[in-house]
C-alpha positions as CSV (number, residue, x, y, z in Angstrom):
1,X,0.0,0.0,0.0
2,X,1.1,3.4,-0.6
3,X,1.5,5.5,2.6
4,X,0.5,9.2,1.6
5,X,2.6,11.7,3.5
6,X,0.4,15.2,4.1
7,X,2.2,17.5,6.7
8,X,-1.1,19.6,7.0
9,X,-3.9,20.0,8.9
10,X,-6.7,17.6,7.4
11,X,-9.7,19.7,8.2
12,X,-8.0,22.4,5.9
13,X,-7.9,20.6,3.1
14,X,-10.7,21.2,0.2
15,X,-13.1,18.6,0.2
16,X,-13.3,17.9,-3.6
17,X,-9.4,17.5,-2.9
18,X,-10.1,14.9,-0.7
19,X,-12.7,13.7,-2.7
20,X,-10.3,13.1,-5.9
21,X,-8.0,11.0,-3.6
22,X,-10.7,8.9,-2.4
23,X,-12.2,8.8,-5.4
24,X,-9.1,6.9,-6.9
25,X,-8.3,4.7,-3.8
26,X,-12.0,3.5,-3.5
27,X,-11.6,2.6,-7.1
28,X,-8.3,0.9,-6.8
29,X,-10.4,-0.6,-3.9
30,X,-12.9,-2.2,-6.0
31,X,-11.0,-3.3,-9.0
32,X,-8.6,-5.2,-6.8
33,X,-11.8,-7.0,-4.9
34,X,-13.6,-7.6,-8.1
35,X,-10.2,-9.2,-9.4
36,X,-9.9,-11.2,-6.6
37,X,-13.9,-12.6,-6.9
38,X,-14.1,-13.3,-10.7
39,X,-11.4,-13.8,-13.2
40,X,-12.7,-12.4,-16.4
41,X,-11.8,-11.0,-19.4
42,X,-11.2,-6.9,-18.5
43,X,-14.4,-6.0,-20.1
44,X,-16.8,-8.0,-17.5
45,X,-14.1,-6.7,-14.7
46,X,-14.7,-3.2,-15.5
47,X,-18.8,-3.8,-16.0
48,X,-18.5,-5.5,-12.1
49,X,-16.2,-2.8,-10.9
50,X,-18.7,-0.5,-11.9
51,X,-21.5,-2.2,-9.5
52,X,-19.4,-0.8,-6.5
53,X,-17.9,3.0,-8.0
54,X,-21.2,4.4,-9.5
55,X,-22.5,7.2,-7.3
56,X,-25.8,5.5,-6.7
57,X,-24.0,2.2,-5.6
58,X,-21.2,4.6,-2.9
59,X,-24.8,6.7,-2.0
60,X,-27.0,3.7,-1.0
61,X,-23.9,1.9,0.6
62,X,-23.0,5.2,2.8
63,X,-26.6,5.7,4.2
64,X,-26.5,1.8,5.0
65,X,-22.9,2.7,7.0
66,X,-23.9,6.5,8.4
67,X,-24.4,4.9,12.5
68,X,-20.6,3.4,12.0
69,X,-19.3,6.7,11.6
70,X,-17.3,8.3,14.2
71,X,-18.0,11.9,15.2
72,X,-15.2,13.0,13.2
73,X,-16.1,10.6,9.8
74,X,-19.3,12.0,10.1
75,X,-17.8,15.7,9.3
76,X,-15.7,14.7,6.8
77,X,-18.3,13.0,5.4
78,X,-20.4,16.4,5.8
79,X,-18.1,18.4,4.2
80,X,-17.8,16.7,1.5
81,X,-21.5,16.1,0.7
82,X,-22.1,19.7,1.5
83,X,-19.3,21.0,-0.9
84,X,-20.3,22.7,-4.3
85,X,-18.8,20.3,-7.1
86,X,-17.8,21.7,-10.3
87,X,-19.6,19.3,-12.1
88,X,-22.6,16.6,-11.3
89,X,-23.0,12.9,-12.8
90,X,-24.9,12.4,-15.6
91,X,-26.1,8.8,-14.8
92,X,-27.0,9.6,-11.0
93,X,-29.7,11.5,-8.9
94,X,-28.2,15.3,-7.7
95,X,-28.8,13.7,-3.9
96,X,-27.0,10.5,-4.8
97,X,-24.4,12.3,-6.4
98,X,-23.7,14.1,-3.2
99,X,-23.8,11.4,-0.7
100,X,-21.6,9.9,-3.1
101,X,-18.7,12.7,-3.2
102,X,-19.0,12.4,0.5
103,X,-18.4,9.2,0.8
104,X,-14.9,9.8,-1.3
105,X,-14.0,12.4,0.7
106,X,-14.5,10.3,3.9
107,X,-12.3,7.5,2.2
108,X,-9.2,10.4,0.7
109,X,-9.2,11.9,4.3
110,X,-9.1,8.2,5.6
111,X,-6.0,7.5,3.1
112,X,-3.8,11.3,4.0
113,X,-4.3,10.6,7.6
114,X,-2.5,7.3,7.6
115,X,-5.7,5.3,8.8
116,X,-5.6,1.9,6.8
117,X,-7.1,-0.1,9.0
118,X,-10.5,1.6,9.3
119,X,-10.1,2.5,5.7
120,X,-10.2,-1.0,5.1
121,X,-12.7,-1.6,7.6
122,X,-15.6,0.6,6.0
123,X,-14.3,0.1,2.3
124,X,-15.0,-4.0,2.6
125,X,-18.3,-2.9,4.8
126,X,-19.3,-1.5,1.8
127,X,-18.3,-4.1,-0.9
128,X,-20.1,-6.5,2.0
129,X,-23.4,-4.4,1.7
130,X,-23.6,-3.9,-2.1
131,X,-22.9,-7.9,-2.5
132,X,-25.7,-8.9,-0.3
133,X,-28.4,-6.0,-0.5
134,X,-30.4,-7.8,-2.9
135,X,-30.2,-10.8,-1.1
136,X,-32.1,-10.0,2.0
């Protein structure tokens, strides 16, 4: 794993910057678990992989996750969801599209501050939920 080095104060940082991290690590994230779980050709990996990184997919997952949050999650979470985008998606709902970024900028401010393990923890709670939700 890479171990990001940010000398800064976290809570200073933009949230769509945040966002663009976690936006890449989540991905990262997801192609690596729907590598492990199917060995396709690269076109089905990418159409799976897209079952986890579509905003509606990180929205409905993030809701399902919102009383794991600490305190602190919760306001980067916030923050991000609250943040004025420069653009929105074209194939999701404005509110989805929201919950969404927040949920990436929970995961990039996970990733600068160095915490893996409940990175990790909430990232396979996710993949958990959006593998079983239409099994229940």
């Amino acid at each position: 794993m890479i171990i990001p080095y940010f000398a800064g104060d976290l809570r200073e940082v933009s949230p769509s910057v945040l966002a663009y991290i976690g936006d890449g690590v989540y991905d990262l994230y997801a192609r690596c678990w729907v590598a492990e779980h199917c060995s396709n050709k690269s076109g089905a990996m990418h159409k799976n992989t897209i079952k986890y990184v579509c905003a509606e997919a990180q929205a409905e997952a993030i809701r399902h996750l919102m009383d794991e949050l600490t305190e602190t999650e919760e306001n980067f979470f916030r923050r991000g969801k609250n943040s004025n985008p420069g653009s929105m998606a074209k194939n999701a709902s404005p509110a989805d599209y929201m919950y969404a970024t927040g949920f990436e900028t929970l995961i990039g401010y996970l990733f600068l501050d160095n915490q893996e393990a409940r990175m990790d923890y909430i990232i396979n709670k996710v993949f958990d939920y959006l593998d079983n939700k239409d099994e229940g």
